[in-house]
N, C-alpha and C positions, 0 to 999 in steps of 0.2 A: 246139211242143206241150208242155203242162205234164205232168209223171210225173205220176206213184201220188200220191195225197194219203197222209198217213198219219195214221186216229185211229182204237182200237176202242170201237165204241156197241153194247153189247147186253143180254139180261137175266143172261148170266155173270155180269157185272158187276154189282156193285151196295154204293157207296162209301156211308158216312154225308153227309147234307146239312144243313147248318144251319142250325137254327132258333131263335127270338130265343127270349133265357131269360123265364121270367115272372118271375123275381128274381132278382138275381146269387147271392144263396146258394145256388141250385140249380145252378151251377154251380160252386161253390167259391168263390165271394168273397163279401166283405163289402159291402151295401151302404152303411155309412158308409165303409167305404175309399174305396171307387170315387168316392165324393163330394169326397175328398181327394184325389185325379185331375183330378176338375172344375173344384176351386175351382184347384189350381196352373194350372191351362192358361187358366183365366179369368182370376189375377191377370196374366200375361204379356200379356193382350190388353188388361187394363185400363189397365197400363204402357205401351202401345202398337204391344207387332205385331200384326201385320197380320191375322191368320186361321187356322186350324187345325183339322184333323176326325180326329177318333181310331177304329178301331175295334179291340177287346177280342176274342174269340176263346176260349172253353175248354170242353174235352168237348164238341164238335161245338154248341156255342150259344153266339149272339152275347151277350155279358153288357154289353159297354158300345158305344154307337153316338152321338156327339155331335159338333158342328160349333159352332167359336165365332168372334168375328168380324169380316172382312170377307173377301170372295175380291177385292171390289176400291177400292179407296180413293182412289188418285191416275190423274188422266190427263196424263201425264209427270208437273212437278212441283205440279201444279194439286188441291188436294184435291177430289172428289167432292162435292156440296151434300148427295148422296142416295151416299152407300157403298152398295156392294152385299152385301149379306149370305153372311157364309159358310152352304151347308146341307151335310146326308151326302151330297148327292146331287151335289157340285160337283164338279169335273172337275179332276183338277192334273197338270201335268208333270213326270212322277215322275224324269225325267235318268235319273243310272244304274240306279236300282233297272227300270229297261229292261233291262239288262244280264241281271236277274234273270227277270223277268218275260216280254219277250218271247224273248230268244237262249236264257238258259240250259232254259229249258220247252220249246221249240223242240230244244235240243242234246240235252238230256232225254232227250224223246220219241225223235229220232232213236237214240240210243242203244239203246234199249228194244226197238228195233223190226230191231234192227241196220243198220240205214241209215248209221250212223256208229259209225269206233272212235278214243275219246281218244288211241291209241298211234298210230293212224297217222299219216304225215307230211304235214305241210299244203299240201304240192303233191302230192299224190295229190288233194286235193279242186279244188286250185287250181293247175293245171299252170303257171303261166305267174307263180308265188310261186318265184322267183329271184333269185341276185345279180347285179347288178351289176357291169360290169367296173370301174367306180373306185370300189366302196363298200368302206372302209376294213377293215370289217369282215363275214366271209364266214362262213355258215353255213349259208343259208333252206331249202337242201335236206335239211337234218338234224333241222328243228323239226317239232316235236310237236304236233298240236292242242291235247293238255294243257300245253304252257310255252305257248300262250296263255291258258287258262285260268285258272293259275296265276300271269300275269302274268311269265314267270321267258324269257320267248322273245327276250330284246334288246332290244325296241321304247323308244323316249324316253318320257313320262309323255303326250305330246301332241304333232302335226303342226298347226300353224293352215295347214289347206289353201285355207282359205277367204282368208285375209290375203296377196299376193303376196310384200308386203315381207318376211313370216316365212317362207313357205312356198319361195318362189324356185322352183327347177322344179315344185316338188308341186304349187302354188297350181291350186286348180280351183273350179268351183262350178259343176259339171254333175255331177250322180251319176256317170254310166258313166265320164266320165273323171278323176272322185275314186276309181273303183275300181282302175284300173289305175294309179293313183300311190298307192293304198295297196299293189298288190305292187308296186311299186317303191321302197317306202319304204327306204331303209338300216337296220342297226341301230346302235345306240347303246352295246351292251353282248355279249361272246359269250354263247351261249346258256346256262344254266344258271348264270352269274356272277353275278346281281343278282335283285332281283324289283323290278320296277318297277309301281307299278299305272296300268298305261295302256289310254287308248280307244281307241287303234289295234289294240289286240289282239282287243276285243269288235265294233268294225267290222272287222276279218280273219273273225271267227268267225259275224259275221254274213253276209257273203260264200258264206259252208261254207254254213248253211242256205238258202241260196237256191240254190248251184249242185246242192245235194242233191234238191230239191223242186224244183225248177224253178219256183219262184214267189218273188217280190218276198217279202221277210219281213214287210211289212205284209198280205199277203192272204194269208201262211199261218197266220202265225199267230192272226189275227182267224176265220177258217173253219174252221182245223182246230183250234185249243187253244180261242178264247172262246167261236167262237157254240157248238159242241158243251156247254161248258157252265152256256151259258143268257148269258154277258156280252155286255152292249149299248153299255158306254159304255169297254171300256178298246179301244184302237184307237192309229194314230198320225194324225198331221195329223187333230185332227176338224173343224176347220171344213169342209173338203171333203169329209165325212162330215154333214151334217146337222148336227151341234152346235152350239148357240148360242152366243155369244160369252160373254153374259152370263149363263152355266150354268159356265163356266170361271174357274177361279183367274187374276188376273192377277200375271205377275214383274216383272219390271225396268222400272223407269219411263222411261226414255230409250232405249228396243233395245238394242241390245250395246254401247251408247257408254260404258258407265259413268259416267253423270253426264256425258258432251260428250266424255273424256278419248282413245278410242281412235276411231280410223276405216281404212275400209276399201272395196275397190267396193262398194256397193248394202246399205251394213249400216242396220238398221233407229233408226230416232230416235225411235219412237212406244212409248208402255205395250204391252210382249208381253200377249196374252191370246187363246191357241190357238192360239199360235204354238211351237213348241219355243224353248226359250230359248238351249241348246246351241248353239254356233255351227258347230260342224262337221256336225251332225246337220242346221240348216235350211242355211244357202248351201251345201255341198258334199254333201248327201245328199237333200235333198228330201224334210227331216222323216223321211226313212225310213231309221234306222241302228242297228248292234247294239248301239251304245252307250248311246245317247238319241235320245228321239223319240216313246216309248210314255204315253198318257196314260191315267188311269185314277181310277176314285169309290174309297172307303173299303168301299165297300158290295162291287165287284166284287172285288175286292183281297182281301175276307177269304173268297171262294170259291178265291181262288189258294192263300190260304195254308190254307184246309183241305185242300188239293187234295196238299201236301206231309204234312200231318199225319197223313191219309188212307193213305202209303205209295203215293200216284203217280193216285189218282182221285178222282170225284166223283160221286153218282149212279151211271148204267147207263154213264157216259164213264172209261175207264182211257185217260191219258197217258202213261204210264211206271212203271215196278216199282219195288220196294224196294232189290233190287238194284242198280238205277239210282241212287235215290237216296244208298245209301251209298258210292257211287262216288264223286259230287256233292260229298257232304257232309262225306269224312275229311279231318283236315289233310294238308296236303302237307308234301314233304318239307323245305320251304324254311322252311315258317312254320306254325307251330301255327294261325296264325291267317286263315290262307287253305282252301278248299276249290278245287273245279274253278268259279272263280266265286265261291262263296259266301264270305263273310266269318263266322270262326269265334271264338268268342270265346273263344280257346285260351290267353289271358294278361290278368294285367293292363292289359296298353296297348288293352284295349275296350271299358273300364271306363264311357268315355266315352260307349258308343252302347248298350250293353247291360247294364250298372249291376252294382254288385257282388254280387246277389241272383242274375241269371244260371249256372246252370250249363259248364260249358265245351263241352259239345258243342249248345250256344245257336247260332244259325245264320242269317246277316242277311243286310243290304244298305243303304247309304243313295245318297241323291240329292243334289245341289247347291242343285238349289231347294228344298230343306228334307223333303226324305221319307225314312223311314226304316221298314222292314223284321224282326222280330224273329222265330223262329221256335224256339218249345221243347218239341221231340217230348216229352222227358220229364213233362213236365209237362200236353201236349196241348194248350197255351197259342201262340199268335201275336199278333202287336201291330203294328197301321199304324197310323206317325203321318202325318199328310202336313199340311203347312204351305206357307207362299206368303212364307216369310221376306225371298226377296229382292225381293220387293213394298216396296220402300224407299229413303230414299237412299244413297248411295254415301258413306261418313264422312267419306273422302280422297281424292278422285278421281286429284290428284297423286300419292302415296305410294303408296295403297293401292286402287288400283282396283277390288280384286276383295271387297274388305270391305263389308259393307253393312250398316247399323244393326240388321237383321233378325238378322244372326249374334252379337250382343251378347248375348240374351236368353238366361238359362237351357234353356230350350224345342230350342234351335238344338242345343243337345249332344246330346240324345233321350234320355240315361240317366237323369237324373233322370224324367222320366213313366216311363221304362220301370219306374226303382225305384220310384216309388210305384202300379204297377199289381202287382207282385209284394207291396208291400205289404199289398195289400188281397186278398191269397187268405189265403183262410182255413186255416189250418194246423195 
């Protein structure tokens, strides 16, 4: 039997929603800025990556909404005679900003509602999150739901659960029993020693929202956080949702091979496109994981991030309080530069994702497959870029397997478009 859903819809409520500007000066920017926004993310595509769609955000109006192009180009290494064109409306696999969008909104709201508390210990939500009698290092019964949020809870940067030859006992590629070699995972580090930023952490935490909710984290949080308000296309797995193929950004042109280079049981050799790219999120979670998995338009995505801007709603739908979010959103004590989850641009070393025009309590996330996250209460400004960079090939497949031509490109860093969209508000 599934518990209590949890979301409140009423006329208490009643969050600002919004609506496209009739000119970016009415929202404080310049229209020849934003045009200087344009033309950089047009020169990148002229150069040759792959696709890109940006949406703008300020004082509750969308100021800039533009897609440039292709969402798909090659079938493996075969160019398309007919590219498919990037629109606003294409569909991309956002990787970790998952992380963001569906677990932490998810942990959020639990939070808010007291359903969940960051200090408690993560076998209270996960009884059977224990050590091991031969695991080198012992603690599990003393971690915090927050040293996983924080990153700061032991775990390695990554388990390939999915690969036998990496994985050795962990090796799975059935959900249920990739969750119980996620609590069996050993640590890497005692607890509060390191911050590692890993996805074992954000599939632990995804685990918590589903044992709390008694529902799959795909059908909670699409029920109770998007259809309440009003999202249709951010979901995980959408092709077994209706989705078209060719409505979706495509990634990596040979599956997880990286250009031939790696192999594994049943790993894919075809162009991904709605498929997660992540490899632990599709063979060992079934598309469905805290980490990665969640796809989502530029269109839905700036209702998320009004939704933070907002102080926790939207419309007649509250998700979570202010409280909440400043919970969320303080550095921790490890890193100026981490929240519970969020990425804080609390130093120079952000400079790269959040640009030097950001103020420090600036507040992100990015993706692997090229998405990147910006959020600046101050300012009442948010910024999605989402991009299909690794729609390319692979430079070195020898040396450098995880490099791909898409990551060369100015675009790939995110701070410069972020810099030149602070460029263009008007001051």
């Amino acid at each position: 039997m599934e518990k209590e859903t949890f979301f409140t819809q009423g006329k208490k409520h009643q969050y600002s929603t919004l609506k496209k500007a009739k000119r970016p000066e009415d929202a404080g920017f310049s229209s020849s800025g934003l045009k200087k926004v344009d033309k950089l993310i047009q020169s990148e595509i002229d150069a040759g990556f792959p696709g890109a769609a940006i949406v703008v955000i300020k004082d509750g109006k969308i100021v800039m909404d533009e897609a440039y192009g292709y969402a798909q180009i090659y079938d493996k290494h075969t160019p398309l005679k007919k590219p498919q064109k990037m629109k606003t409306s294409t569909i991309f696999d956002l990787a970790s900003n998952t992380k963001m969008y569906a677990t932490n909104y998810a942990l959020q709201h639990l939070v808010s509602i007291g359903a969940l508390n960051v200090d408690e210990k993560v076998q209270h939500y996960l009884p059977d999150f224990k050590d091991s009698p031969n695991d080198k290092i012992k603690g599990k019964g003393d971690i915090l739901v927050r040293d996983l949020l924080e990153h700061t809870a032991g775990f390695p940067s990554s388990i390939h659960y999915h690969n036998p030859e990496r994985a050795g006992e962990l090796y799975s590629q059935d959900r249920d029993k990739t969750k119980e070699m996620l609590l069996k995972t050993p640590l890497q580090n005692e607890t509060g020693t390191a911050q590692i930023y890993s996805d074992i952490d954000y599939m632990l935490l995804g685990m918590i929202v589903e044992e709390i909710t008694g529902q799959r984290l795909d059908m909670y949080v699409e029920n109770n956080i998007y259809k309440p308000l009003g999202l249709k296309k951010t979901k995980f797995n959408p092709l077994d949702k209706k989705e078209k193929q060719k409505h979706i950004a495509a990634t990596e042109l040979l599956g997880n091979t990286r250009d031939g280079v790696i192999s594994f049981p049943n790993i894919r050799n075809y162009t991904l496109q709605g498929e997660v790219h992540d490899e632990k999120a599709y063979y060992s979670m079934g598309g469905i994981s805290g980490h990665a998995g969640l796809f989502s338009t530029t269109n839905d995505l700036a209702v998320l991030l009004q939704v933070m801007l907002n102080g926790g709603g939207y419309g007649k739908t509250k998700l979570f309080d202010e409280e909440t979010i400043e919970l969320f959103t303080s550095p921790s004590d490890y890193s100026p530069t981490y929240g519970l989850g969020w990425r804080i641009n609390g130093n120079e070393s952000m400079e790269w994702m959040f640009s030097e025009y950001a103020n420090e309590e600036v507040i992100g996330h990015t993706g692997w497959t090229g998405t990147v996250t910006m959020i600046d209460k101050e300012n009442n400004l948010g910024i999605v870029l989402l991009t299909n960079k690794k729609h390319s090939k692979v430079m070195n497949p020898a040396t450098e397997p995880n490099r791909f031509y898409g990551d060369t490109y100015g675009i790939s860093e995110y701070g410069n478009v972020v810099q030149a969209v602070y460029q263009a508000m008007i001051r």
